[in-house]
LOTI-90906 format. One line per field, with one value per residue (C-alpha): x, z, y; residue in three letters; residue number from 1. Coordinates in steps of 0.001 Angstrom, whole numbers, plus 500000, padded with zeros to 6 digits. Example, Ala and Ser with C-alpha at 12.3 -4.5 7.8 and 13.67 -1.06 7.14 Angstrom:
% LOTI-90906
px <- c(512300, 513670)
pz <- c(507800, 507140)
py <- c(495500, 498940)
r <- c(ALA, SER)
k <- c(1, 2)
END
This chain:
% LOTI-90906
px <- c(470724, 472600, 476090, 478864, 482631, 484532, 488630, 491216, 495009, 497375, 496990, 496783, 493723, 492106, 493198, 491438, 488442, 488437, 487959, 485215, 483288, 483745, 483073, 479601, 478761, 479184, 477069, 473845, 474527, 474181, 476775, 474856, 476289, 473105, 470999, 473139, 471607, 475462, 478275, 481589, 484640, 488710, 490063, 493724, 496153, 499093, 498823, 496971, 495053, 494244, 492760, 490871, 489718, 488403, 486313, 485233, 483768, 481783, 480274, 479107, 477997, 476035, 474301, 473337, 471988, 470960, 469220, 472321, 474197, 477685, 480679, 484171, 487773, 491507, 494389, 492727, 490213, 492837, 494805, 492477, 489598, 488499, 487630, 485210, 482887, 480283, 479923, 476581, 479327, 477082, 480440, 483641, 487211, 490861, 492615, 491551, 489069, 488352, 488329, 485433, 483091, 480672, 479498, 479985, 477748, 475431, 474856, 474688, 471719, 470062, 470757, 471078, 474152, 476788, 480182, 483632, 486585, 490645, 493608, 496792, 498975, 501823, 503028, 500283, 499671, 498789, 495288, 494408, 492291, 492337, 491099, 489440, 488677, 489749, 486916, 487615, 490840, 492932, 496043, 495102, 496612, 497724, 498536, 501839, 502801, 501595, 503199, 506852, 509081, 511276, 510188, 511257, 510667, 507883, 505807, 502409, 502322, 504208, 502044, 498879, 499677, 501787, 505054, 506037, 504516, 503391, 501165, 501780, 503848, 501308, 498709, 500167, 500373, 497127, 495545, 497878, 496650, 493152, 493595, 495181, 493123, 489929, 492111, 494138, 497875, 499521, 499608, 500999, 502560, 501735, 502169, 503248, 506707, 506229, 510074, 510145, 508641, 509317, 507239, 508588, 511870, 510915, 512114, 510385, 513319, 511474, 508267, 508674, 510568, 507565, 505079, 506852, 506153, 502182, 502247, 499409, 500927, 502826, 503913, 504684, 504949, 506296, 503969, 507063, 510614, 512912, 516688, 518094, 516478, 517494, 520301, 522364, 520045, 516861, 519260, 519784, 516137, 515628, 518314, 516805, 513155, 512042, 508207, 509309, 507895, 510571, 509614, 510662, 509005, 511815, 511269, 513898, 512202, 514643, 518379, 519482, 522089, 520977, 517559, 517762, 519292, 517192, 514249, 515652, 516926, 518364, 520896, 523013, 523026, 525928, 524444, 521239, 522791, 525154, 522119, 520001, 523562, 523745, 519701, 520498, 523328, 520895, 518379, 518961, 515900, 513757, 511721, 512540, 510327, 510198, 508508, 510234, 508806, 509975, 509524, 510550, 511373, 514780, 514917, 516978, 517104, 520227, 519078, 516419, 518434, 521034, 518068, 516876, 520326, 520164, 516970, 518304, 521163, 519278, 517251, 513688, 510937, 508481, 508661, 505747, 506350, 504254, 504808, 505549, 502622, 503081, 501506, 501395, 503502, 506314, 509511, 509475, 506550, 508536, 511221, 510946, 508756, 509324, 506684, 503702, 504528, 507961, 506658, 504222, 507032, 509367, 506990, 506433, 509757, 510303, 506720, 508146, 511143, 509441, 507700, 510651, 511958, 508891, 508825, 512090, 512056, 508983, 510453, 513038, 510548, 509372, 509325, 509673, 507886, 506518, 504131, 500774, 498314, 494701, 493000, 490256, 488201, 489462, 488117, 487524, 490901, 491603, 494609, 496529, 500653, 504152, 506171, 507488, 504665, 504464, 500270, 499829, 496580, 495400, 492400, 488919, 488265, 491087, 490034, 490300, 492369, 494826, 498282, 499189, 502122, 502436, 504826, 504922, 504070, 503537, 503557, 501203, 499816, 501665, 499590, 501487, 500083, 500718, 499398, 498408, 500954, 499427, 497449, 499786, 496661, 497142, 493194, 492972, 494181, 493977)
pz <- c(507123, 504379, 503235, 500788, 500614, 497492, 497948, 495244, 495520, 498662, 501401, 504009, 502340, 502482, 506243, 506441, 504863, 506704, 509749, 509069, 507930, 511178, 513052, 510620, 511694, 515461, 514832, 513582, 509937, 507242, 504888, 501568, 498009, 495708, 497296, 499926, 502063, 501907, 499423, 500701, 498002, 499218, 496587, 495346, 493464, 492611, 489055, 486914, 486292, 489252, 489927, 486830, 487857, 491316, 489421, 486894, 490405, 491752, 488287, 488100, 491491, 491634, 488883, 489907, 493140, 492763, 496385, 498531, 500908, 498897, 500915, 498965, 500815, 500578, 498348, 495009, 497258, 499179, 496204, 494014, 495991, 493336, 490538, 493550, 494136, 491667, 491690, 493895, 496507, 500244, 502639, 500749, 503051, 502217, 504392, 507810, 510300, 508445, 511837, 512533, 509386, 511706, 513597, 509980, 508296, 511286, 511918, 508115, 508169, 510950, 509089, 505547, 505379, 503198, 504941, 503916, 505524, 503907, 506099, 504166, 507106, 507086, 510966, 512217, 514386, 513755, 512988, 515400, 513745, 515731, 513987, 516320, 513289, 509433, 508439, 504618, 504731, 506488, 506201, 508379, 508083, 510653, 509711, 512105, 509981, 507473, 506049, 503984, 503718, 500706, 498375, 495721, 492372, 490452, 493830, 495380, 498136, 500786, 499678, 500177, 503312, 505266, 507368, 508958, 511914, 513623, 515514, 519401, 520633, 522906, 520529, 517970, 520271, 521794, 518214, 517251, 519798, 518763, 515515, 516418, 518981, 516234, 514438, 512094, 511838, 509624, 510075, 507741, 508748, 506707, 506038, 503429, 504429, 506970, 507112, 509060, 511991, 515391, 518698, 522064, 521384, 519467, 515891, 513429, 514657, 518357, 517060, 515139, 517941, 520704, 517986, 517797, 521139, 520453, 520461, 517966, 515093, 513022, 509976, 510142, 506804, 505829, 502865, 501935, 502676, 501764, 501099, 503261, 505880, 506080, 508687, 510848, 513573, 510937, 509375, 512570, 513296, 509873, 510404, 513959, 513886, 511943, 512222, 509884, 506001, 503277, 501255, 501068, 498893, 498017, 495883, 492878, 491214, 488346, 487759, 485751, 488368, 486152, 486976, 490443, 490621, 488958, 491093, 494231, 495797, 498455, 497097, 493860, 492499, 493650, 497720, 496476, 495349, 498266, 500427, 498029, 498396, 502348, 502554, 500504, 502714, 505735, 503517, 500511, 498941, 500020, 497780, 496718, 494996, 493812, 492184, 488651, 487328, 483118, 481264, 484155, 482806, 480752, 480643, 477872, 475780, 477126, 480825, 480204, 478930, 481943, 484403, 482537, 482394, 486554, 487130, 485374, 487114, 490535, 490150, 491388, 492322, 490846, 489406, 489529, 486888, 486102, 483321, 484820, 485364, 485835, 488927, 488680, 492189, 491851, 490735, 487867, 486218, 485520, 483620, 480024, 479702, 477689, 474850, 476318, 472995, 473947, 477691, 476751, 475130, 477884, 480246, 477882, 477972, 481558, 482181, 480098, 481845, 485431, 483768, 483294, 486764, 488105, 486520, 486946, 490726, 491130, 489391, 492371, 494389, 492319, 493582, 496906, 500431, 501748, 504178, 502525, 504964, 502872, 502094, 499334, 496935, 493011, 490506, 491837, 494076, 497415, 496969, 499851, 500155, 501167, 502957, 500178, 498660, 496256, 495449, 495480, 494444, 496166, 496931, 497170, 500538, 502415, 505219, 505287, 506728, 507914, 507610, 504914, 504373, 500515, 497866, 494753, 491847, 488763, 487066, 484495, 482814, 485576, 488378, 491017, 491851, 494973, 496590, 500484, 502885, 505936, 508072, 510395, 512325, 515814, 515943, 512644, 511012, 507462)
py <- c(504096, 502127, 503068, 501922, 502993, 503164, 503229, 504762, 504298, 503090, 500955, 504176, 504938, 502012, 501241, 504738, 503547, 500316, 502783, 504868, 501374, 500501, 503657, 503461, 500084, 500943, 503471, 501306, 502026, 499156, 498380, 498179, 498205, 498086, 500623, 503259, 506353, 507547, 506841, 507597, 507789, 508422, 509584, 508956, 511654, 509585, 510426, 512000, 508810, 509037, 512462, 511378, 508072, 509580, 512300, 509679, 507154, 510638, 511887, 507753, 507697, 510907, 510324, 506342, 507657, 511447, 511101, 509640, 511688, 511868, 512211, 512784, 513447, 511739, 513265, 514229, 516793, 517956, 519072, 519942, 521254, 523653, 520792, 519177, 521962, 522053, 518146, 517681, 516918, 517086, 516497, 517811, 517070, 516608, 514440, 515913, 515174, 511293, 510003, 512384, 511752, 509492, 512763, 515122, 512315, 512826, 516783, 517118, 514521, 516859, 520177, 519373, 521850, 521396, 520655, 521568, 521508, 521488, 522565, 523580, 523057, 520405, 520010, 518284, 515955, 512192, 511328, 508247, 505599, 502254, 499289, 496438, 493984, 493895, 492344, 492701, 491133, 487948, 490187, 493455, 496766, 498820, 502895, 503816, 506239, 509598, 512488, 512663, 515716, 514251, 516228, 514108, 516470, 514022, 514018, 515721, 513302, 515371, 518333, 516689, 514220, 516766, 516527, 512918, 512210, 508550, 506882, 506619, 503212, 502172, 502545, 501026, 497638, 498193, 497732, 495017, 492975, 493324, 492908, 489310, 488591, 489080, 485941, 487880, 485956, 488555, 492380, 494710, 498345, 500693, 504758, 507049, 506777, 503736, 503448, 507072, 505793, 507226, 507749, 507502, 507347, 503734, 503486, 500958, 498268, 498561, 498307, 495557, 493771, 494663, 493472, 490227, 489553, 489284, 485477, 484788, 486733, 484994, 487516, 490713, 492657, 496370, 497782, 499843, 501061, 502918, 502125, 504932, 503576, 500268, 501178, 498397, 498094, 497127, 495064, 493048, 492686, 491357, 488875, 487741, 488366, 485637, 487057, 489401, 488119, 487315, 490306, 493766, 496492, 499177, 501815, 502724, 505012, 504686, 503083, 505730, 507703, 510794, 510254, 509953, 513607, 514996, 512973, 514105, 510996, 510203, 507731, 506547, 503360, 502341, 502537, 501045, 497925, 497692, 497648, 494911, 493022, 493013, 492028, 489196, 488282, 488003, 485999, 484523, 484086, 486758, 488515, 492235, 494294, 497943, 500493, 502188, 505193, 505494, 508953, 511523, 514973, 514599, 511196, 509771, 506502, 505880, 506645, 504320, 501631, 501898, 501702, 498321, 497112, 497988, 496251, 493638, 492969, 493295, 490439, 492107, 489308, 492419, 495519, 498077, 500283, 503854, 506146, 509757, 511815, 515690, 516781, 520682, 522338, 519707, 520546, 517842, 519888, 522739, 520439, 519778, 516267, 513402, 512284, 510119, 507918, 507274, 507096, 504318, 502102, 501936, 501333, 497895, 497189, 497324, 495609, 492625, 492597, 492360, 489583, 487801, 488151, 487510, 483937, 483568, 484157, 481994, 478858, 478863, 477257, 474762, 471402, 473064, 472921, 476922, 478131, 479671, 481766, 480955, 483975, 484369, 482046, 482689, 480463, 476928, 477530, 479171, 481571, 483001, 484191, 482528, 484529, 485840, 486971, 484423, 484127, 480637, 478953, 475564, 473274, 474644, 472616, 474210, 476924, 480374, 482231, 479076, 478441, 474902, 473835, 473196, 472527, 473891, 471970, 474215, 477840, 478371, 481265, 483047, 481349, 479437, 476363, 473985, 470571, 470446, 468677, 469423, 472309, 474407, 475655, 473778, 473248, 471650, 468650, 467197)
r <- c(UNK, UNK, UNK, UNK, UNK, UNK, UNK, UNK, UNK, UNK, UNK, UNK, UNK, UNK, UNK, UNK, UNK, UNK, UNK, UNK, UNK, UNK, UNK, UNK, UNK, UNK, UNK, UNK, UNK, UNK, UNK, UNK, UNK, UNK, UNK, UNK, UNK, UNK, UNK, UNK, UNK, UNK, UNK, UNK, UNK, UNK, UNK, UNK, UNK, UNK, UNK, UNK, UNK, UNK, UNK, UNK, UNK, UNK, UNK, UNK, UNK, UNK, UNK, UNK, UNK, UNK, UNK, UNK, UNK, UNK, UNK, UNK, UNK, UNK, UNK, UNK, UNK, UNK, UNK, UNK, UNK, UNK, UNK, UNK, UNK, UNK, UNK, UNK, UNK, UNK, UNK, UNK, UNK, UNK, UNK, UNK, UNK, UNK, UNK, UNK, UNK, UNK, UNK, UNK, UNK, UNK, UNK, UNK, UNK, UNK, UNK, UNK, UNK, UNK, UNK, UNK, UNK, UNK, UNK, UNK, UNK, UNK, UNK, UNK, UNK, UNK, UNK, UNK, UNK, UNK, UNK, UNK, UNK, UNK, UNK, UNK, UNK, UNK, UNK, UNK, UNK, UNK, UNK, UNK, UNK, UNK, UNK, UNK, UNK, UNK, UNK, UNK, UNK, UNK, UNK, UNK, UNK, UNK, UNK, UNK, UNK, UNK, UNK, UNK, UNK, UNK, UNK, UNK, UNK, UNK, UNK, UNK, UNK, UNK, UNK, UNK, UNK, UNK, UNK, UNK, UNK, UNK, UNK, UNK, UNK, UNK, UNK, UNK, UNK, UNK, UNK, UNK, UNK, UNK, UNK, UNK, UNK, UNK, UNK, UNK, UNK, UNK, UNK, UNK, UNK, UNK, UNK, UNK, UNK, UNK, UNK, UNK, UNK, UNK, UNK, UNK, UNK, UNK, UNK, UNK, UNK, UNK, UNK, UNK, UNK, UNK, UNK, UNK, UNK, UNK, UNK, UNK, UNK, UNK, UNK, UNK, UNK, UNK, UNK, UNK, UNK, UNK, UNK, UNK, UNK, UNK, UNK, UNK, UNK, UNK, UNK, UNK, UNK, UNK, UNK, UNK, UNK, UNK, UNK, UNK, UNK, UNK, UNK, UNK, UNK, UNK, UNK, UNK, UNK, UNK, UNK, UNK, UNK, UNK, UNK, UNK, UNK, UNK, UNK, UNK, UNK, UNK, UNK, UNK, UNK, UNK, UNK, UNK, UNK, UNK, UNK, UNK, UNK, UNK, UNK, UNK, UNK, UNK, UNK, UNK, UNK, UNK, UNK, UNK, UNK, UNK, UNK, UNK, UNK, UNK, UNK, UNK, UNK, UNK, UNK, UNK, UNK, UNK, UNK, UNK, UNK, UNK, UNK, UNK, UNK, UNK, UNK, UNK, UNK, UNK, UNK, UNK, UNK, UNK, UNK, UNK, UNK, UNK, UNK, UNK, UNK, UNK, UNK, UNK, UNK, UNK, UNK, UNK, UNK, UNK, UNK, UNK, UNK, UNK, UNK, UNK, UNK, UNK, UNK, UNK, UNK, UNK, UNK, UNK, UNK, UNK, UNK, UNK, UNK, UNK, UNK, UNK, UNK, UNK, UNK, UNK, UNK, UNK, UNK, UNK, UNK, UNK, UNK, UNK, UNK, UNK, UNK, UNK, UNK, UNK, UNK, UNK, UNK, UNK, UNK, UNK, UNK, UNK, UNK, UNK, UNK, UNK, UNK, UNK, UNK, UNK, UNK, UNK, UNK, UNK, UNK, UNK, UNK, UNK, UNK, UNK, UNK, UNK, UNK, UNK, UNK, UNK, UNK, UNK, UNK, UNK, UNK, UNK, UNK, UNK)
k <- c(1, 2, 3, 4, 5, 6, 7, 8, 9, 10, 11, 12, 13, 14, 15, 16, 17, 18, 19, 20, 21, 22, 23, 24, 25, 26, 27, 28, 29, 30, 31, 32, 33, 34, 35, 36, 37, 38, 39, 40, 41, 42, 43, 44, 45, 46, 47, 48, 49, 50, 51, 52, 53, 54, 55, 56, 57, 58, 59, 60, 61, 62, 63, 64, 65, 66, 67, 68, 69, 70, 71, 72, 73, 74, 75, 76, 77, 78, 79, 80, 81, 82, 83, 84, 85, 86, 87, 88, 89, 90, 91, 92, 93, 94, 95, 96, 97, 98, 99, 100, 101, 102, 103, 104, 105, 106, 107, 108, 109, 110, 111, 112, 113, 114, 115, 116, 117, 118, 119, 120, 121, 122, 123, 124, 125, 126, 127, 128, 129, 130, 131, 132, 133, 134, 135, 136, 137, 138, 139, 140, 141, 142, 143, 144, 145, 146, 147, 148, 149, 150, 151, 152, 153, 154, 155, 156, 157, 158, 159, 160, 161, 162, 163, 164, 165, 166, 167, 168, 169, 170, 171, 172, 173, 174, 175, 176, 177, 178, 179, 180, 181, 182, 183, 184, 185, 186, 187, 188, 189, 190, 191, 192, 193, 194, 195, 196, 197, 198, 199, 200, 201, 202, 203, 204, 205, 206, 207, 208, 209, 210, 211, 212, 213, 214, 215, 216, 217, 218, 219, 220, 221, 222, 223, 224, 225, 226, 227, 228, 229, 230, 231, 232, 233, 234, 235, 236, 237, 238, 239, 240, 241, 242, 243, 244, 245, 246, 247, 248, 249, 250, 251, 252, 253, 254, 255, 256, 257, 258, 259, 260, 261, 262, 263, 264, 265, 266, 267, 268, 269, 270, 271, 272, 273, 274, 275, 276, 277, 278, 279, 280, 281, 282, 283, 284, 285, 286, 287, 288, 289, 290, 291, 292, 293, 294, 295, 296, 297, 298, 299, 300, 301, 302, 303, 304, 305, 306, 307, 308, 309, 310, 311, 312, 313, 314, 315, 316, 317, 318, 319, 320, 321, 322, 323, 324, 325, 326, 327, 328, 329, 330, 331, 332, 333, 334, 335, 336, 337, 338, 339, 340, 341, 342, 343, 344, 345, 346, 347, 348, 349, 350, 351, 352, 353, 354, 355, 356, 357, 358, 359, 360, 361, 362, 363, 364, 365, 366, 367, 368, 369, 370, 371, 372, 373, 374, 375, 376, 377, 378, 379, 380, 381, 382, 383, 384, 385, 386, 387, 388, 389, 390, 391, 392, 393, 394, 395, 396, 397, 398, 399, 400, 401, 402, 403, 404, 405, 406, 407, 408, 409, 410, 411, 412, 413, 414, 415, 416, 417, 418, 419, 420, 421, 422, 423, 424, 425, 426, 427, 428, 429, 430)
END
């Protein structure tokens, strides 16, 4: 039988999806876009957005194919179960029992019986899903982490994902090692709170240091971090791992010290830039970015303008900003909220500010030699990313999924562009 997947939101979920491709594919089922037997959609609840976006894809994909098994689950489902069931929905989960949709997919196709299952507990345990091969991208994920009990007050995730837990040591090695001995050069650890990680009395500083060790890999990125956890030990590692990629994503939220109160962070401003401070201490030129969310409950002009003025003085390479969205059971939706007008017009100003770093931080390399790991065709280019994370566009008769040493030779229209020096794959020359 034929099948498609279709992915909302974070890079858990579509490490998640990435798995039950391949658990499909073992199986003897065809990946087909244009005419599936099954359509699976993980859904995303972020925002409201994105509730609305993933109940937008199923209304669209029910009605294109009225005969296909449909099989929904991921964050929107599991918080909202109620606005899935009258959807023609045949398998209906939250965010249990993905790794198990192979045999759900399978007894419903033998009894035609309408499956459900959602689990409202939050200790659970971790969910193992191990990848052999990331077909779908050079850059593979690997999931070592779900769950967050932060509670920050804007937030459904902890609600929806559960308490922290993470993936087994061994396991986490075990697929590491696959993963680069399928060819992939870069892995990236991800979770909901990937920073939280802990099994076997190994913190993410040990894992990243036994990961190192895998000969063939040659970056090793962190989707996400937070500040608080960006102790003395990680500090160290980052100063002597040197597999580790010059880029760290670290969410703000907002640089108004009002804001983050009434957000329920962990930290002030004051720590935040400390921390930014001693990073850029142990590299000078690495990348920072961070996610900024404009319009939270209370939020002032003048909170606003300090958190510009903050971001501002930080120096971000990128800044991911999102209007507030009210998700009902947080503590933010019972606050008084701030006019989607006045919403949309900070998040502008802040957008054109990240602009501005962005460019800014780019045109430090111009005229300079980087690293660029090839990874997709765009245009009449191949584009892959530095270290930093800088998306750099080169020849069209470069290789995939290879390493080139490049330097830098223009920004334009807010593309990067770079000549060829030479091929850093051992097995290839120019």
């Amino acid at each position: 039988m034929k099948f498609k997947i279709i992915t909302l939101g974070c890079k858990v979920n579509s490490y998640e999806s990435e798995y039950i491709r391949e658990q499909l594919l073992k199986n003897n089922y065809i990946l087909d876009e244009e005419t599936p037997d099954i359509i699976i959609i993980n859904t995303c609840t972020v925002t409201n957005t994105a509730d609305n976006k993933s109940l937008k894809t199923i209304r669209r994909e029910r009605r294109e194919y009225p005969n296909s098994v449909l099989v929904v689950c991921g964050c929107s489902s599991q918080n909202n179960p109620e606005k899935y069931q009258n959807l023609g929905i045949d398998i209906l989960l939250g965010n249990r029992q993905k790794s198990m949709i192979v045999d759900i997919i399978e007894e419903y196709l033998e009894t035609k019986q309408k499956y459900e299952y959602f689990t409202r507990e939050r200790k659970l345990d971790f969910e193992n899903m191990n990848i052999q091969n990331f077909d779908t991208h050079t850059r593979a994920f690997i999931k070592i982490q779900d769950g967050c009990d932060n509670f920050c007050s804007y937030c459904i995730i902890p609600y929806v994902r559960g308490s922290i837990r993470s993936k087994d040591f061994n396991l986490v090695i075990e697929e590491a090692k696959d993963l680069v001995a399928k060819g992939h050069k870069e892995l990236v650890l991800t979770g909901i709170h990937t920073g939280s990680y802990n099994s076997l009395g190994h913190d993410l500083s040990d894992l990243i240091l036994e990961l190192a060790k895998i000969e063939d890999l040659k970056r090793i990125r962190i989707s996400s971090i937070e500040i608080t956890e960006l102790n003395g030990k990680f500090m160290n590692v980052l100063k002597t791992c040197d597999k580790i990629a010059n880029h760290l994503h670290i969410p703000l939220q907002s640089g108004s010290e009002n804001v983050l109160k009434r957000m329920n962070r962990k930290y002030d401003k004051a720590f935040f830039a400390k921390k930014i401070a001693e990073i850029r201490d142990i590299r000078k030129d690495i990348a920072i970015t961070t996610d900024i969310i404009v319009g939270h409950p209370y939020e002032t002009d003048e909170d606003f303008l300090e958190c510009l003025e903050f971001s501002q003085k930080l120096k971000f390479a990128k800044i991911h900003v999102f209007p507030y969205s009210m998700r009902n059971g947080t503590a933010a939706a019972l606050m008084p909220q701030v006019d989607n007008n006045i919403k949309k017009q900070r998040v502008n100003k802040l957008l054109a500010l990240s602009d501005n770093l962005e460019l800014e931080y780019a045109k430090k390399f111009l005229n300079t030699k980087m690293e660029v790991l090839t990874e997709e065709f765009e245009d009449n280019y191949i584009v892959g990313h530095t270290s930093n994370y800088l998306k750099v566009y080169i020849s069209r008769d470069c290789m995939l999924n290879t390493f080139y040493e490049v330097q830098i030779v223009k920004i334009e229209n807010k593309k990067i562009f770079a000549d060829v020096i030479t091929c850093r794959n051992e097995e290839i020359s120019l």
